[in-house]
Structure formats: structure tokens, C-alpha cells
C-alpha positions in Angstrom: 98.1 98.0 96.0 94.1 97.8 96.4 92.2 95.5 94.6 90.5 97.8 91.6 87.8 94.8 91.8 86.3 96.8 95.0 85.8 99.5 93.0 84.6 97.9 89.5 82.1 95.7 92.4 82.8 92.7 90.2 82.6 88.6 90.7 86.5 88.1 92.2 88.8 86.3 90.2 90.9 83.3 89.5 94.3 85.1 89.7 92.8 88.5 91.3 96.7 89.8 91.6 97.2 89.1 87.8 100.6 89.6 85.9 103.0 92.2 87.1 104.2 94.2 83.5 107.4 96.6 83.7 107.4 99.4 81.9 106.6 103.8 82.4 103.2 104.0 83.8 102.1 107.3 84.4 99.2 108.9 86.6 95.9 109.6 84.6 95.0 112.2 87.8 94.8 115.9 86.3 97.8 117.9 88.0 99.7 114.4 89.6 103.0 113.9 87.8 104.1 110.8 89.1 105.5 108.3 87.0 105.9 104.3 88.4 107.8 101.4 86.5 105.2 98.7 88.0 101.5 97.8 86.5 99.5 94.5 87.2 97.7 93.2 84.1 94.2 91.2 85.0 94.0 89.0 81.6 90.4 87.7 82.7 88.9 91.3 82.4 91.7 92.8 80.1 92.8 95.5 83.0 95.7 96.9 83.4 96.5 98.8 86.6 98.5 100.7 88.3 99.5 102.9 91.7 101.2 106.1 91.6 103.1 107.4 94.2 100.7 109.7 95.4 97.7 107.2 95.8 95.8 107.6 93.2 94.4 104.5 91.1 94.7 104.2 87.6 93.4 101.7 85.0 92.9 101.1 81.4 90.3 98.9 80.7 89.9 96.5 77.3 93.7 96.5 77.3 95.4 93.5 75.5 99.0 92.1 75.6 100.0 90.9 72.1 
């Protein structure tokens, strides 16, 4: 998976691979219906992230794990 910190153009982290979370991500691209089981959570910057199958990138940002 690509860093999302090239994209965000940000300082780069302590743990910049963060915490791998399980669970049904799917794609925020319009028209892509893929569906992974994998996301990385970066705790520093509250991001969690993700890959589809197709490429695309997807992220939620200000995302917490209680």
C-alpha cells in the first residue's frame, strides 16, 4: 500500500505503517464496488486507510478507535 502521507504532504511519522484494523472496508470511488477486509489506522493523525482492489485510495480522516 502507498503511504497516504505523500499525498496529505505531511511531517512523516513515528509509526508511519500504523495499526492494521479488520473489518468490511469499502471503496469511496463513484462506480468502484470493491470491498477489502484490511485498513491501517495512523493514531497520530486519526487516519484510517485503506486500498481497494482496484487501486484506488481511500481515507477517513478525524477517525477515532474507542
Amino acid at each position: 500500500m502507498r503511504s497516504p502521507f505523500l499525498e496529505l504532504q505531511r511531517e512523516p511519522l513515528e509509526n508511519p505503517q500504523g495499526e492494521e484494523v479488520e473489518g468490511s472496508f469499502s471503496c469511496q470511488e463513484r462506480g468502484c464496488n470493491s470491498t477489502v477486509s484490511n485498513a491501517r489506522y495512523l493514531e497520530e493523525v486519526q487516519i484510517l486507510t485503506w486500498e481497494c482492489a482496484e487501486g484506488h485510495i481511500n481515507r477517513i480522516e478525524g477517525f477515532h478507535i474507542g
